[in-house]
Structure formats: structure tokens, C-alpha cells
N, C-alpha and C positions, 0 to 999 in steps of 0.2 A: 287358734289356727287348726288345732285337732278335730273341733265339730265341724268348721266349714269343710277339712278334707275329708273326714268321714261324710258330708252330709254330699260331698260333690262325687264321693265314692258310689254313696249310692242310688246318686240320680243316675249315676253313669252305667247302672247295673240294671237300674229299671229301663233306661232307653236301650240298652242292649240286648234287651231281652223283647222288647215291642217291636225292636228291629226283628230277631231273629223270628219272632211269630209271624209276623208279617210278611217277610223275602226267604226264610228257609223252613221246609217240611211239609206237612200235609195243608197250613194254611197258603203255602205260595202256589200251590197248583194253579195251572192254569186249560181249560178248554182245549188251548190251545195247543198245550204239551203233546196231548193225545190225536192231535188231528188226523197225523201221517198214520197211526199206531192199526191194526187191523185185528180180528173180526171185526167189521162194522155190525157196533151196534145198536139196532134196530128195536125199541123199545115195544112195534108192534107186532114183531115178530116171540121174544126175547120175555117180554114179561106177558105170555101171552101163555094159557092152557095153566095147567096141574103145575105148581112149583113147590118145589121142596126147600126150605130154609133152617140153617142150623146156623146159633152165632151163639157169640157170648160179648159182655159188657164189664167192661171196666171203672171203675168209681174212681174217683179225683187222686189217690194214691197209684193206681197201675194196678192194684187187685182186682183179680174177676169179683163183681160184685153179684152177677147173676148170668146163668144160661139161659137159651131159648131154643124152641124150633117153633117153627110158625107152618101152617099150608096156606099158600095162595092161589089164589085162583085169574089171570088176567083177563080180560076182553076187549077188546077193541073194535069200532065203528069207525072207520077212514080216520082220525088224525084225533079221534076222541079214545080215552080209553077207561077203563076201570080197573083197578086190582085192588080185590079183597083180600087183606091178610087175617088170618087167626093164628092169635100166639098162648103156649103154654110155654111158663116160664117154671125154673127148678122149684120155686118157693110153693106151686101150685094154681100161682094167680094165670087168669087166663084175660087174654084183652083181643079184642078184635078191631081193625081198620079200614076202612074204606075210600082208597085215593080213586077220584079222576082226575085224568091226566090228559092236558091237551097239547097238541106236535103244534108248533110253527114252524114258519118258513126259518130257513140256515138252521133247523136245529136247537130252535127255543124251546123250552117247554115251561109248560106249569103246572101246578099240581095243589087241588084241595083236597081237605080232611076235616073231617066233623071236629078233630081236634089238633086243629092248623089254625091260629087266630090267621084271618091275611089271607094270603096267597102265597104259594110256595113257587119260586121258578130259577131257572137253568139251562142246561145245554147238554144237546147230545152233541159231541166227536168223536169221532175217530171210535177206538173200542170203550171209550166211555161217555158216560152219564153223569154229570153235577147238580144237586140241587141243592136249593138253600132256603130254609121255611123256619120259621118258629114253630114250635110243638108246646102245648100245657101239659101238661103232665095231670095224672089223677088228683082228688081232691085227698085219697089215702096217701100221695107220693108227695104230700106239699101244694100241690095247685099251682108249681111255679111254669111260665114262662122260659124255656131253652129257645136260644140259635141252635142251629143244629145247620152242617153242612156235612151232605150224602153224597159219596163219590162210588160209584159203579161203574167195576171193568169185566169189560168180557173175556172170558178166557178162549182159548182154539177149541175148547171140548164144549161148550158152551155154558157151562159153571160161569154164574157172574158170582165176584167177589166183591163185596161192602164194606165199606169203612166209614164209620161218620163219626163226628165229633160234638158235643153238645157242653153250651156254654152258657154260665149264666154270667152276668155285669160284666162279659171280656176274659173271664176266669175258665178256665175245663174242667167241667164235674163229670164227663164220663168219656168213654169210649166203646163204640161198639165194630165189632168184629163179625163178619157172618160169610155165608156163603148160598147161594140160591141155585138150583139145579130142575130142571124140566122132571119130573113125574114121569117114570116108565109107562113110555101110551102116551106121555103128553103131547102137545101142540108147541111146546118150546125149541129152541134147537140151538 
């Protein structure tokens, strides 16, 4: 009777915990939450001109695992966009990216990358932005395969704030933390 209560113990702790990932914290967000929420943000305005990024990343314990700053750069063609990022991170590696990004109607969006297996897509409300893509990783970083879900808010001063999460087999191996700001002279606002 002790294994079955222990073994019923800890089914009880694993559904408790798939529950709480699921309906509470950064995985229950919803599009929705933000609809009412104001600046409206306008990813063609927003990720648009000279952007300045500073974040940092956390590894599966909650330890900063590594910093970054990145410059981007956005463009946009009516409902089509681009944003080039370049990142140097603390260790000295440097990585560069290249999203297009397309508007749908209500505020869909998608989003490729040379290193997006797929398609990445989402929703813009209110003062945010959600996407959700697989990312590979380098061939030096493992070559794995992350879910990776990217939630961007705008703030009043126009600093968007990022937070994404990256998951392998359901598990979180990191988090990342940053913040993106228009380039003095930039085109963002």
C-alpha cells in the first residue's frame, strides 16, 4: 500500500504541475489578455528603422547563462517586413538573423528564418505580439530543435520588452529576457 500511495503521490504531482504550466504564468497567456491593453502595437511601425537590444538568458536552473546586445535593423513593404538582427553575446560569439515577417488580416502574423525549421506564427493585440516557431540551434550549441514562444509588449515610451521561453521534449532549458529600443534618429517610435 506504500508504493501504490507513493506512486498515486506522484502522478498527483506530475498532473499538477502540467496543469499549472498550462492554465497559470507565462504558458496561459492569451492574445486575448492584451487586446484592450494600449500602445497599439504596430509591428510596421515598431520593429521598424535602427533598434537597439540588450537582454540576457537564462539556462534551465534560473542562472543567467549568457548576455547579449544585438542592432536591428526593420523594413517593411505594406504587410511584408524584414528585420535583421546582429548579436554579440558576453562569450564573444557573434550570430546574425534574418526574419520576414508577414501582417494578416485580425492581426495574424508569421515569421521565417534561415534558422526556423517551419513557419513561425502569431498575433499581434492590443500592446502585444506572440509568436511561436521552432528555432535549431548551432551545430557548436548541440544542433537541437527548441519550441520557443516570443511575447513582445510595448511599453508608453516605446521600449518593447521580450520574454521568450525555449523548450525541449515539454521541458524549459532557458529563458530569455531583453529589451528593444528605437536608435536615436531612428524610424521606431
Amino acid at each position: 500500500m506504500t508504493i501504490l500511495t507513493l506512486l498515486a503521490g506522484m502522478a498527483l504531482t506530475v498532473l499538477l504541475a502540467l496543469i499549472a504550466r498550462r492554465w497559470i504564468g507565462f504558458a496561459a497567456q492569451s492574445p486575448a489578455d492584451y487586446s484592450a491593453h494600449g500602445p497599439a502595437f504596430d509591428p510596421r511601425q515598431h520593429l521598424s528603422g535602427p533598434i537597439q537590444c540588450e537582454g540576457v538568458i537564462y539556462g534551465p536552473t534560473g542562472r543567467v547563462a549568457s548576455r547579449f546586445v544585438a542592432d536591428m535593423h526593420g523594413t517593411w513593404d505594406g504587410a511584408v517586413g524584414t528585420l535583421r538582427e546582429d548579436f554579440r553575446y558576453d562569450s564573444g560569439l557573434e550570430q546574425a538573423r534574418c526574419w520576414t515577417l508577414h501582417l494578416g488580416n485580425g492581426g495574424d502574423i508569421r515569421a521565417l528564418a534561415a534558422d526556423v525549421p517551419g513557419e513561425g506564427s502569431g498575433q499581434v493585440s492590443g500592446s502585444s505580439v506572440v509568436l511561436r516557431y521552432n528555432i535549431q540551434l548551432a551545430p557548436s550549441a548541440g544542433g537541437h530543435v527548441l519550441q520557443v514562444t516570443d511575447w513582445m509588449y510595448l511599453m508608453e515610451n516605446g521600449t518593447i520588452m521580450n520574454r521568450s521561453q525555449f523548450f525541449k521534449w515539454g521541458i524549459k532549458v532557458a529563458e530569455l529576457v531583453a529589451t528593444m529600443r528605437p536608435k536615436t534618429g531612428g524610424a521606431a517610435a
